[in-house]
N, C-alpha and C positions, 0 to 999 in steps of 0.2 A: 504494500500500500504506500503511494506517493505521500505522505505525513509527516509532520513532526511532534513530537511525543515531547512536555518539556514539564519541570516541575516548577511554581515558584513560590515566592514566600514576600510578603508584604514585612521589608523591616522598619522599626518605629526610630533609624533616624536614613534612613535612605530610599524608605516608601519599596514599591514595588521593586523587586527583582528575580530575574532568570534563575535560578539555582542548579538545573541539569537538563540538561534536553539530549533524545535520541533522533537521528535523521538513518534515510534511507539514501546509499550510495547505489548507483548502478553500473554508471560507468566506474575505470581504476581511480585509484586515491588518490588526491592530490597529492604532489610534491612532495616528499618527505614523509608520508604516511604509511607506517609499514606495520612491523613486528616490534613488539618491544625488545631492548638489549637483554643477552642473557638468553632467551626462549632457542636461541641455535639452529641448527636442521632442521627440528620438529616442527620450531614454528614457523619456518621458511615455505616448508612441506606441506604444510596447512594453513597458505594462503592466509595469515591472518591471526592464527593461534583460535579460533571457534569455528566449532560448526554446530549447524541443527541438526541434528537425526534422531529420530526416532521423538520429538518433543523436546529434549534435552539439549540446555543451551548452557554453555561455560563461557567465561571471560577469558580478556587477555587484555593489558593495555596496547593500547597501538601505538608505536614509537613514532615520534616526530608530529603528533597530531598538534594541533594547532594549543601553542602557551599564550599565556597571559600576555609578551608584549606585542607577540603576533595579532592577536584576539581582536576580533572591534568592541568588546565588550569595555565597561569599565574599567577603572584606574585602579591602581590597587589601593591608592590614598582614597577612591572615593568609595570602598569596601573594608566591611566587618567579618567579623566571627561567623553573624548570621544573616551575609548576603553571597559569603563563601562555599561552595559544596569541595570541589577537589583542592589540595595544596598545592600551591606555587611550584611551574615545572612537571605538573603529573602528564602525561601523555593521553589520559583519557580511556576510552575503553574501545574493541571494535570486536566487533561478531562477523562471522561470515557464514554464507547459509550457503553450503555447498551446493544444494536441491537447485537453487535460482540463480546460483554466482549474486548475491546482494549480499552487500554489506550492511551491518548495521554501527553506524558510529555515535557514540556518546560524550561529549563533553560539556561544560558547565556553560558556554554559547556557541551557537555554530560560526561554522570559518568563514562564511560567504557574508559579504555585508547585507546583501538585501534579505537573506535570511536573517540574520540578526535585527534586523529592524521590522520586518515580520514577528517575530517571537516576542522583542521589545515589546511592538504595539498589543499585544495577544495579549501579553503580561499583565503589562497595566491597566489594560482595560476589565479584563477575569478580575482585576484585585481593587478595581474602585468604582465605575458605572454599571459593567456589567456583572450584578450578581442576583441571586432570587433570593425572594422575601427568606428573612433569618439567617442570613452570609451565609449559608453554607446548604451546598446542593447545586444538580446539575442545572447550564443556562447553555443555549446554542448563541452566536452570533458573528458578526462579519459581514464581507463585502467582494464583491470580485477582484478588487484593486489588492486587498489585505488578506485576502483567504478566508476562509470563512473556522469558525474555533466553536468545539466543544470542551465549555470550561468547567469542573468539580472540582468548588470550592468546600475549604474543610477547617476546623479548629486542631494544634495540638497541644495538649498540655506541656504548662510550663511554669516552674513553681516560682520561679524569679520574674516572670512579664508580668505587663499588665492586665490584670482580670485573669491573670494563672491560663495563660493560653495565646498562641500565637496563630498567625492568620496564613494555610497556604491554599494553590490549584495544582491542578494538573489538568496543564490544555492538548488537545488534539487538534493542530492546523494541517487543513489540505485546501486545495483551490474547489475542488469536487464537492458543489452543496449536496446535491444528489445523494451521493455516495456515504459521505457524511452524517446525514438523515437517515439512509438504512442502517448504519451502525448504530446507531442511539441505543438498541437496547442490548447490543454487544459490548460499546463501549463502557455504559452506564453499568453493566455487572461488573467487568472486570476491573475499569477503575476502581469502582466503589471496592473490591476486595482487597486492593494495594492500599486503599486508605483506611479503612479497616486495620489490617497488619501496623504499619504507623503506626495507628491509634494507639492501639493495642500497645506495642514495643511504649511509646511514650506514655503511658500511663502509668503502666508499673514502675519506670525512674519515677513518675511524677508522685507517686503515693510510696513508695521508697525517702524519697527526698523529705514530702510531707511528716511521714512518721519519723524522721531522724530530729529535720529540724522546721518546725511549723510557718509558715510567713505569715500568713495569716494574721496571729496576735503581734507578729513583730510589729507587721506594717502599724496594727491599732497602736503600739506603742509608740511610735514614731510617726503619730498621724499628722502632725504639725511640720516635720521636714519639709522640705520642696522636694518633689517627686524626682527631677531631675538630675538633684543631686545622688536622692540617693540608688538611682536606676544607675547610675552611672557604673561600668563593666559589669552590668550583669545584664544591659541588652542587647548584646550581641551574643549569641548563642549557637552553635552550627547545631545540624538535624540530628548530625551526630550523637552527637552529646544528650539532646532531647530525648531518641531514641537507643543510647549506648550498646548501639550498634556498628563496630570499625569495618565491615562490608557489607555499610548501606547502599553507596553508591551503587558496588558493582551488581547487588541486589537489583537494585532501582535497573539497572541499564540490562540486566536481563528479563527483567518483568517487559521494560519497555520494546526491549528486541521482538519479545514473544511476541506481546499485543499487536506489533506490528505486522509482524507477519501471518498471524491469525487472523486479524481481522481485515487483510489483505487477500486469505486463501477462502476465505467464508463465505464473499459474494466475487463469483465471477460473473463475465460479461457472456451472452450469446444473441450469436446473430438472429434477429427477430425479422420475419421475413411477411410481417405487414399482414393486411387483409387476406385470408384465405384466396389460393386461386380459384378459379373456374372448374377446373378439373377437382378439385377437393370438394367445393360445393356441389356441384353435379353428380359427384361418390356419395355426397350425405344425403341428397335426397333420396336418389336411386335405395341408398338402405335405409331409411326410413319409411320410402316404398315398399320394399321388401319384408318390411317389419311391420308392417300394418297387413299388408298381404297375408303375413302369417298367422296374427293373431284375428285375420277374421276367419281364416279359415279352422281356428284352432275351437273357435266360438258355435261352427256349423257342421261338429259332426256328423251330424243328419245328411247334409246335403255331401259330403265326402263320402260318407257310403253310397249313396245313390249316383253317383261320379264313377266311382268304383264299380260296376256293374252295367254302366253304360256300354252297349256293341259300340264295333267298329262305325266310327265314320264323326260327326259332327265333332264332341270339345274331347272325344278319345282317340281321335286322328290326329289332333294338335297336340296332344304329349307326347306322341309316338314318332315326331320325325328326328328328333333330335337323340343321338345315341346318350347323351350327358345327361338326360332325365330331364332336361327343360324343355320348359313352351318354346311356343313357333317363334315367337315374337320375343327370346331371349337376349337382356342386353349385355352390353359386353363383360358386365362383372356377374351374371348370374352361372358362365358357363368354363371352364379351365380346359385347359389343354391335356391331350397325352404325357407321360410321362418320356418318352418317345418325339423330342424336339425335331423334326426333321430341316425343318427349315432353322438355321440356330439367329440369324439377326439380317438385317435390311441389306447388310453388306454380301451375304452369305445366297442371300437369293439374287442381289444384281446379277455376282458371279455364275450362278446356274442358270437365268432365264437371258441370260446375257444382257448389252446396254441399251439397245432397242428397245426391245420388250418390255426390259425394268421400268425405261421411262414413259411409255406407254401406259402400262398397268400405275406407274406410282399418281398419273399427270389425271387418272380419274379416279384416283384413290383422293387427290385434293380438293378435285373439283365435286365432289360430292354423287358421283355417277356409282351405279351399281354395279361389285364386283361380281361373277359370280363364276365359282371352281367347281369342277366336274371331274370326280376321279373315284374311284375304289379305295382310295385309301384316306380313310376318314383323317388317320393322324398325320396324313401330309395337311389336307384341309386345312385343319386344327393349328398347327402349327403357322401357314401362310398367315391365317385371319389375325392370329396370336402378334407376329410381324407389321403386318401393315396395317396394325390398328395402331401403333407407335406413331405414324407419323398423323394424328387425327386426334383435335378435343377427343375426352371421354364423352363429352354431351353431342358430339359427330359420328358417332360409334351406334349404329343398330346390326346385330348378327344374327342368323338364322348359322347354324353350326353345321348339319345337313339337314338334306329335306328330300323326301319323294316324289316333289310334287315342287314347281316353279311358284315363286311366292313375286309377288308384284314390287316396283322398287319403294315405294313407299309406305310397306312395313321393314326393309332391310336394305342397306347401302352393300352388306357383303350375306354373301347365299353359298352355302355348300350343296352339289346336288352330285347324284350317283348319275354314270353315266347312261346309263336308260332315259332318264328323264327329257321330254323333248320341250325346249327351249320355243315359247313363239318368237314367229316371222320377226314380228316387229320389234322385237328386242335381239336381233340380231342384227337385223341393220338398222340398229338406233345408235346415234352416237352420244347416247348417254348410257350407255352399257359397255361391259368388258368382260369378255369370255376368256377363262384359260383353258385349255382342254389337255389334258393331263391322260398320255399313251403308254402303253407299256412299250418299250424301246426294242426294236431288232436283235436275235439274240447275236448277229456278228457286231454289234455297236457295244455290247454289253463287256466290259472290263474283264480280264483273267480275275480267273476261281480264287489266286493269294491276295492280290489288290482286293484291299478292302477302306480303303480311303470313297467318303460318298456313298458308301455301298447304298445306303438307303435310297438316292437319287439317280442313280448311275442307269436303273431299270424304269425311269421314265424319260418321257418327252415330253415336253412341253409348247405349247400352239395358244400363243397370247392372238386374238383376234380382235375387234371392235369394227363397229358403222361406221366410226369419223379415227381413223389412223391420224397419229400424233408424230408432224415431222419432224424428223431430225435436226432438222435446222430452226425448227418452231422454236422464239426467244421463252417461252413457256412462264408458268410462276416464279416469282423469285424466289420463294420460299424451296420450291424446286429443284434449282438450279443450285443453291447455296448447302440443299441435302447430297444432292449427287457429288459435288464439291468436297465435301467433308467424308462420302462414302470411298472417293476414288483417292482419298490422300492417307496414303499405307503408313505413314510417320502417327497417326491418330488410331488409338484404339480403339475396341468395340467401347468399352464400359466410356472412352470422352468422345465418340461418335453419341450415343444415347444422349448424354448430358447436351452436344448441340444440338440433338432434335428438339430437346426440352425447352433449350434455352429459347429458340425460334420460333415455337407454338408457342411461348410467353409472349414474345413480341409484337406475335400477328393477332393473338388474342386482346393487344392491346389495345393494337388499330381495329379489330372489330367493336369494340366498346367505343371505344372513340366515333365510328361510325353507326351504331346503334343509337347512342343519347344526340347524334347530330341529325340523322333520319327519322329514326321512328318518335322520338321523345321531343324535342325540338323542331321536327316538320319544315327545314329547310327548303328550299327552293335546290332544284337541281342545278343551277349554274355553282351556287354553292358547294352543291358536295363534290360540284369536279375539280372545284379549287382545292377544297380537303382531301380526294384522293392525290393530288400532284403532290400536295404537303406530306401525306404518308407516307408518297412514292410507292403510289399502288392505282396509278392509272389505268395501266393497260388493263387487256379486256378481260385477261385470266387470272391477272390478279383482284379484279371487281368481282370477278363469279365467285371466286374463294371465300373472299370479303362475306360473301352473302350468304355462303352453303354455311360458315364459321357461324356465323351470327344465328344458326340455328341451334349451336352448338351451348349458347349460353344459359346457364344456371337460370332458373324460377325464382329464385330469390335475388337475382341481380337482375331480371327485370320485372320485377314489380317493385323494386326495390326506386327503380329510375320513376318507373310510372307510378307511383305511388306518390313521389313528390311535384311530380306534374298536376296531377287531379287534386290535389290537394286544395281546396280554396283559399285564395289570400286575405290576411285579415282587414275587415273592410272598416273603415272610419263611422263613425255613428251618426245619424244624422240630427239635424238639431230642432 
């Protein structure tokens, strides 16, 4: 966590000051920052003399960390007993978290001056405007310019101050208010247990002290002195001493190490990828379809027996074309494939149906025309529809899996049929149709008996036909052209082949929305939306058919969603 961790203490003749603060290094140490003398190999070895593993954090001072005259901190003529934490010369403290290469450094103010004057201001403000009712307890505040501070101000006892107790914080600055805000009730436990400890630690000096030697009646007997006088060296007091503890510090600088690292590993970041697509809502509906289908059916066992006992022909023809158990009219998530992938990916059947053909079949696969495979072999089928439903919204997606019988194109865009089944006239030379016709292969064409590369393929042929043949030279969709692109470039694998088809159907799905609330929601004039297709660069005429077949494709709840704020009546002013 980007933070700084710093303790301070309000002394009663130099007001606010910094006492210890922990920062987070990422890059190497400044100049002169190393291993303490003495520590040798080991601590050469160990980058630093600590690490974190396993929870467990040890110290080390760090040689050449920033001293007292280096310091932009105060003077040392303008410091006490108890506005001191480390002694003149100490090097300070550094942790290193092997896990993340971070450092964590500790000294009584940081080495950078704008950080110092950050801390400063934190300081003094945690110890005199900003505090909540009763001094003591948690207060958030700050600014962009100052960083924003979480301060827990606290009492410790102290049998020589005044009112037996001196005033400190312990602040938390980062620029990150966000960030900042969800730690609240991270930071707020584990402060609060550091202050606690303190507490604690100086209490017992403090009632040690009290039963030896009471002030209490002293002070009444000497209630007439001048207070001044007689505070005189006994108010400066280090925490030390308060808590007669001689490894407070490196305490304190591994408490602070931890918290920072902890409440750094506690909230990570993840990419939030916005409003649900198209295709995700289109899958929630469809199973919420599915899941009302069920439970009305679960509601009319009556009528499921009598389903059940229905002869051949009317709604017991339509469960029976489909080998998967589904209806005629299955869409694309209610039906799976063989286990027996024959066709493995978009690239895999270019290669078999060759480049003609692929682009032929893929160019009314776009345009929303119906495909329909004619073969014996169901799990070739299965497999094609499994393929080139990939390049298609899931809400563009109607299958018929096989069938006996020729189904119209307007219950399905892709049709499996066996080949018996005869195909009409006019969906043969229609050019909004596309035939594969799928032959068993010559057996002098058929591969040696060892060769088993294909094998599954190798004993067909394949005869892509259509009404309206798609030229070669036809400049065709972009979206297209930019798939054949990605399919013919051998440097791109299958698994970042996929990822661009996805990315592509993102973008055209864009421009369909964009032309949905521009047409049908908004009622533009057409001179308009030819302006808007140039802007999309989606004028041409195959990429407008697309545009349109896509637009079918979109989510129920992303259009009534638009028309819903259309119809909506505007709030009308009252009359008088």
């Amino acid at each position: 966590m980007n933070a700084i961790v710093a303790l301070c203490h309000f002394c009663e003749l130099h007001g606010p000051r910094t006492l210890f603060c922990t920062e987070v290094l990422h890059a190497p140490l400044p100049k002169g920052a190393g291993d303490s003398p003495g520590q040798g190999e080991q601590a050469e070895e160990e980058e630093g003399g600590i690490q974190m593993s396993s929870g467990i954090c040890t110290h080390s001072p760090a040689e050449g960390a920033s001293t007292e005259s280096s310091s932009p901190g105060p003077k040392k003529s303008d410091m006490c007993e108890g506005c001191r934490s480390l002694a003149v010369g100490h090097p300070g403290y550094l942790s290193h978290d092997k896990e993340t290469s971070i450092k964590y450094v500790s000294h009584q103010h940081p080495s950078h001056p704008q950080l110092f004057s950050i801390v400063r201001q934190a300081c003094v403000r945690s110890l005199s405007c900003e505090v909540c009712p009763g001094r003591e307890g948690p207060i958030f505040f700050g600014d962009e310019q100052h960083g924003f501070v979480f301060s827990h101000t606290f009492f410790i006892k102290d049998s020589l101050a005044r009112g037996f107790q001196r005033w400190y914080s312990i602040i938390t600055i980062m620029m990150d208010r966000i960030y900042l805000i969800n730690s609240w009730p991270f930071l707020l436990g584990k402060i609060r247990g550091i202050i606690d400890e303190l507490q604690g630690k100086a209490l017992k000096v403090f009632e040690a002290e009290q039963f030896g030697c009471p002030q209490r009646a002293q002070r009444m007997n000497t209630a007439f002195t001048p207070f001044l006088h007689q505070r005189n060296g006994n108010a400066a007091r280090s925490l030390t001493s308060l808590t007669s503890d001689d490894n407070l510090w490196a305490c304190l600088h591994t408490s602070f190490a931890w918290l920072l690292k902890a409440c750094g590993s506690r909230l990570t970041e993840k990419l939030l990828e916005g409003a649900p697509t198209e295709d995700t809502l289109v899958q929630m509906e469809k199973l919420a379809d599915l899941e009302e289908e069920s439970e009305s059916w679960d509601n009319s066992e009556a009528e499921e027996e009598k389903a059940s006992v229905l002869p051949e022909g009317a709604e017991g023809r339509e469960l029976t074309k489909c080998p998967t158990g589904s209806s005629s009219l299955s869409d694309c998530e209610s039906w799976q494939p063989r286990k027996l992938s024959v066709f493995q990916s978009l690239r895999h059947m270019r290669q078999v149906l060759g480049a003609s053909s692929f682009r032929m079949l893929a160019w009314h696969v776009l345009m929303g025309n119906q495909v329909i495979w004619k073969s014996r072999d169901t799990d070739l089928v299965l497999s094609a529809f499994e393929v080139l439903r990939t390049m298609l919204p899931v809400g563009c997606v109607r299958v018929i899996p096989y069938s006996s019988q020729y189904e119209e194109a307007y219950r399905c865009n892709f049709l499996g049929l066996s080949p018996h089944v005869q195909i009409p006239t006019h969906v043969l030379s229609s050019e909004f149709a596309v035939v594969v016709e799928v032959h068993t292969a010559a057996p002098s064409s058929l591969p040696p008996a060892g060769c088993e590369d294909d094998q599954s393929l190798s004993k067909y042929e394949f005869v892509v036909t259509s009404g309206s043949a798609v030229a070669a030279d036809r400049v065709g969709p972009t979206i297209l052209n930019k798939m054949e692109a990605a399919l013919t470039n051998q440097n791109l694998s299958v698994d970042v082949v996929d990822q661009c088809l996805i990315c592509l159907k993102e973008e055209w799905m864009n421009k369909v929305k964009v032309l949905f609330k521009f047409t049908k929601v908004d009622s533009r004039p057409k001179e308009d939306t030819q302006k808007l297709l140039s802007i999309l660069g989606a004028s041409e005429e195959d990429n407008v058919k697309l545009l349109k077949f896509w637009m079918t494709g979109l989510s129920k709840t992303y259009k009534s969603h638009l028309m819903s704020t259309v119809r909506s009546p505007p709030a009308t002013e009252p009359r008088n």
